[in-house]
C-alpha positions as CSV (number, residue, x, y, z in Angstrom):
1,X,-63.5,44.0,-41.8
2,X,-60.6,41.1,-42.1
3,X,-62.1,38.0,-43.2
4,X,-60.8,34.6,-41.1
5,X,-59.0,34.0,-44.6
6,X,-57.2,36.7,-43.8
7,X,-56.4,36.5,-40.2
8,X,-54.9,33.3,-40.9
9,X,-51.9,34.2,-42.5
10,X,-51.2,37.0,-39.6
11,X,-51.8,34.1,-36.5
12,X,-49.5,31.4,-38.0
13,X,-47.2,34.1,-38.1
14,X,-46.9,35.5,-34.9
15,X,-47.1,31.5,-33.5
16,X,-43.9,30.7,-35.9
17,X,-42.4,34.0,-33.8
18,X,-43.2,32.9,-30.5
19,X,-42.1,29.2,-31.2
20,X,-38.7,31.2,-32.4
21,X,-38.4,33.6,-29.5
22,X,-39.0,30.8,-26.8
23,X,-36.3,28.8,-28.7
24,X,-33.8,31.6,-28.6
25,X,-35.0,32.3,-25.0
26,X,-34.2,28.4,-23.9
27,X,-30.7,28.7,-25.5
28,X,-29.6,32.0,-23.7
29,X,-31.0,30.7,-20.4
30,X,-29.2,27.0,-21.3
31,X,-26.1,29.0,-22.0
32,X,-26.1,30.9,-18.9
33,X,-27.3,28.0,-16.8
34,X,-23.8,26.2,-18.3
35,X,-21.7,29.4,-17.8
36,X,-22.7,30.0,-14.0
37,X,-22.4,26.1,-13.2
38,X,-18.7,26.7,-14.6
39,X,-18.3,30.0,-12.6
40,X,-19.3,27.9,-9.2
41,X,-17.3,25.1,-9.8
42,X,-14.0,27.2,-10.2
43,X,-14.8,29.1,-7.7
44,X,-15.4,26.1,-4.8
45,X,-12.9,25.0,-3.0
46,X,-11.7,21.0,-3.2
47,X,-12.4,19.1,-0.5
48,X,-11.2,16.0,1.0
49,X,-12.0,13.2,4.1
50,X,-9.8,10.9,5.3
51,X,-10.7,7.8,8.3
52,X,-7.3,7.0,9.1
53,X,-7.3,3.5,11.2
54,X,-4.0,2.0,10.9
55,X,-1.0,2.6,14.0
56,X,2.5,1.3,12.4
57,X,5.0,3.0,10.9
58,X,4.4,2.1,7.7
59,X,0.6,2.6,7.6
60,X,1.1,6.1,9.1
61,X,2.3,7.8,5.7
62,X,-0.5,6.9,3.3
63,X,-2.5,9.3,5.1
64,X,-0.3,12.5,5.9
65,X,1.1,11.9,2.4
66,X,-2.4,12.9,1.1
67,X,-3.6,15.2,3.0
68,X,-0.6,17.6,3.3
69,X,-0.3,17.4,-0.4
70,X,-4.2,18.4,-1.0
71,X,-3.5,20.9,1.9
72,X,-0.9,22.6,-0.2
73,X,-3.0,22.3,-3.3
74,X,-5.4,24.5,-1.4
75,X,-7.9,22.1,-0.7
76,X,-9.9,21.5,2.5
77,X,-8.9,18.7,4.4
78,X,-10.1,16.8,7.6
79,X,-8.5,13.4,9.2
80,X,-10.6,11.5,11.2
81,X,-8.8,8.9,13.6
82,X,-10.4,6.0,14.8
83,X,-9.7,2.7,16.4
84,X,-5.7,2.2,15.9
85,X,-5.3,5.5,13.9
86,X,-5.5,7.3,17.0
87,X,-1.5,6.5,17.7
88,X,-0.6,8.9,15.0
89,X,-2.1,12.0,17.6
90,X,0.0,10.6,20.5
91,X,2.7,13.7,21.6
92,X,5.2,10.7,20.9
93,X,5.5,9.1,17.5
94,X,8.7,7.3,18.7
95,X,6.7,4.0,19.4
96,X,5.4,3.4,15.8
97,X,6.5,-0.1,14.9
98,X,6.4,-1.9,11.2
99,X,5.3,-5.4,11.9
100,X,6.6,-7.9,8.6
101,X,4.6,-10.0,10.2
102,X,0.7,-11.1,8.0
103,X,2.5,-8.4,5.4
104,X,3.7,-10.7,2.5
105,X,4.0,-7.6,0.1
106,X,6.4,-6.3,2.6
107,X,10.1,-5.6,0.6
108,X,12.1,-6.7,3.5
109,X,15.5,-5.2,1.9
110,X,18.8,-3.9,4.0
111,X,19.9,-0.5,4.0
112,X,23.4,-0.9,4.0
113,X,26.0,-2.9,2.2
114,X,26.9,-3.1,-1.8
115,X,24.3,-2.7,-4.0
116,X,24.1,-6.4,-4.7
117,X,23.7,-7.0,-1.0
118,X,20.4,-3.8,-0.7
119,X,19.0,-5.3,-3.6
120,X,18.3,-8.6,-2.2
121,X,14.8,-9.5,-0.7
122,X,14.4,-11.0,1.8
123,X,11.0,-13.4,1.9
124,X,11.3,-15.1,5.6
125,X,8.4,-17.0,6.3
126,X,6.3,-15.5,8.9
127,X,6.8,-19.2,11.1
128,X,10.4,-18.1,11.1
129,X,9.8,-14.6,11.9
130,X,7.3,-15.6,14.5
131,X,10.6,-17.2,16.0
132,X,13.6,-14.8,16.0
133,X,13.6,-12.7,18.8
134,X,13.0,-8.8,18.6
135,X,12.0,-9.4,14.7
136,X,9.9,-6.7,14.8
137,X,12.2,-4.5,16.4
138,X,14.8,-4.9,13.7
139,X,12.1,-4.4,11.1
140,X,11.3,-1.1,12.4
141,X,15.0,0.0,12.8
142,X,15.5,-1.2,9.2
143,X,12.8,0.7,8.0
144,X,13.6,4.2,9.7
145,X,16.8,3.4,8.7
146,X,15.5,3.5,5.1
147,X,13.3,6.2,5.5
148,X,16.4,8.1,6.5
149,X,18.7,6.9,3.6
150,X,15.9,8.0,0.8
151,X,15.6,11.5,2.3
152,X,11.5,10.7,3.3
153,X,10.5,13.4,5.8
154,X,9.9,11.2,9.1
155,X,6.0,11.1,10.5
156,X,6.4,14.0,13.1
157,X,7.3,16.2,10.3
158,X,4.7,15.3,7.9
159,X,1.8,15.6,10.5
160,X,3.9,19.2,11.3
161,X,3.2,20.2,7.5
162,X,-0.4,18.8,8.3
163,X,-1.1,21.1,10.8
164,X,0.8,24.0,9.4
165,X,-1.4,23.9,6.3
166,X,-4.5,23.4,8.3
167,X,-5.8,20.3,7.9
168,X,-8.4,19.3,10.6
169,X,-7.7,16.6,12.7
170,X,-10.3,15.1,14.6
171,X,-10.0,12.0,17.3
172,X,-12.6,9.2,17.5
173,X,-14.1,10.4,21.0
174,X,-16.0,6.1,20.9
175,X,-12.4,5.0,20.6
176,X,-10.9,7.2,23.0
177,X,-13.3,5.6,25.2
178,X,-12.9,2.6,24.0
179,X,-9.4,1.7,24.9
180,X,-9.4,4.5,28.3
181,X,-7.0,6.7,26.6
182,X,-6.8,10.2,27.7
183,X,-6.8,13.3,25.6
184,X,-3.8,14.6,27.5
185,X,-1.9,11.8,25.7
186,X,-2.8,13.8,21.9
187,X,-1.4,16.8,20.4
188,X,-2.7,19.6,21.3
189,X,-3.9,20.4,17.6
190,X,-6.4,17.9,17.6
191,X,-9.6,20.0,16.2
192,X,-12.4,18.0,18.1
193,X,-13.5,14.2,19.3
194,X,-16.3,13.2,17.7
195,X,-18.4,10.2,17.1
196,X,-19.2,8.7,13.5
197,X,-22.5,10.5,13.4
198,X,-20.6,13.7,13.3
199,X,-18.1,12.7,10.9
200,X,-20.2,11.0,8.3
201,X,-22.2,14.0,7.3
202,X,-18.5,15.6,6.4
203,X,-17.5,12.7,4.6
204,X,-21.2,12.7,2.6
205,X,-20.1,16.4,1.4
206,X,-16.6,15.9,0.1
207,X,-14.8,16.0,-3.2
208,X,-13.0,12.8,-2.3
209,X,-13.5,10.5,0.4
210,X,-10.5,8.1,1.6
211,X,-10.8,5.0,4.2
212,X,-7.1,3.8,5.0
C-alpha cells in the first residue's frame, strides 16, 4: 500500500499537467477566437449613412461624392434626406443655386479670361452682394460654368452613378410634410420615407456615419 509520502509526488504531478494542458487549451481557443474575429471582419461588408440636409449647388456634391465612391468600393450605402436635402430628389436639379452669400470661404474666381484674370479672388463683402442685382444668379452660372471647365460630372449624373450602384435613398417623410411637398415631385428611385426613428437605428449600425 502507497504511503501519502508517496502519493505526493504522483498529485503534484498530474496538477502541474492540468495547469499545462488548460494553458495550452486557453491559447488554441485565444488563437482561434483571434482567427474567426479576422475571418468575420473580412468577410462583412462596409457600411455607410449619410443625413444629407443641405439644397445648393455647392452643398449637393459632398454627399453623392461619398457615397458613389463607397458604392463602387462595394460598400453599403444609404442617404437620408431631410429638411433642405430633400431638393437633391426633385426630378429637376436645374434650380440648385450657390448662394456667396454668409459663405466667406467661398473662392469667388472667373472661369474665363487669362490666367492672371481666373486667378484673382474676388472677396465682395456680403453688404455689397446683398446689393447687386441677380448676384446669386451669376454665382450659380459662374460656378456650373466651372464645374464644366474642370470636367466635374454635374449633380444629375452623380446621383445617376448613386442609383446605378445601389445606394438607398430615403426621403424625410416629417419634412415632406413639413413643407406640403409631394412625392410626385421625387425621383422615382427614392427607396422609402421615413421618420428619424427609422433611420437612426441604421445609422447606430454603420461602419461610418456622415451628417452634412
Amino acid at each position: 500500500m502507497e504511503t501519502l509520502t508517496e502519493k505526493m509526488p504522483t498529485v503534484a504531478t498530474d496538477v502541474a499537467l492540468d495547469r499545462l494542458i488548460s494553458e495550452r487549451i486557453d491559447i488554441l481557443l485565444d488563437r482561434r477566437l483571434e482567427a474567426k474575429l479576422a475571418e468575420l471582419k473580412a468577410a462583412k461588408t462596409p457600411s455607410m449613412t449619410i443625413i444629407a440636409t443641405k439644397g445648393t449647388l455647392d452643398w449637393a456634391y459632398p454627399p453623392f461624392i461619398l457615397a458613389s465612391t463607397a458604392a463602387a468600393l462595394g460598400w453599403d450605402v444609404s442617404m437620408f434626406f431631410t429638411f433642405y436635402g430633400l431638393e437633391l430628389l426633385k426630378k429637376d436639379l436645374r434650380k440648385l443655386k450657390v448662394s456667396p452669400l454668409g459663405n466667406p470661404a467661398m473662392p469667388m474666381k472667373m472661369p474665363m479670361g487669362p490666367a492672371w484674370f481666373k486667378s484673382i479672388r474676388w472677396n465682395i463683402p456680403n453688404a455689397v452682394q446683398s446689393l447687386i442685382p441677380a448676384y446669386e444668379a451669376f454665382a450659380t452660372k459662374m460656378m456650373k460654368k466651372t464645374i464644366k471647365n474642370k470636367g466635374v460630372a454635374e449633380i444629375g449624373e452623380l446621383r445617376s452613378l448613386c442609383i446605378e450602384a445601389g445606394v438607398n435613398l430615403i426621403g424625410c417623410q416629417m419634412t415632406v410634410d413639413l413643407f406640403g411637398y409631394k412625392r410626385e415631385q421625387f425621383i422615382p428611385e427614392v427607396k422609402e420615407y421615413v421618420g428619424a426613428a427609422t433611420f437612426l437605428p441604421m445609422a447606430k449600425d454603420a461602419d461610418v456615419s456622415l451628417f452634412i
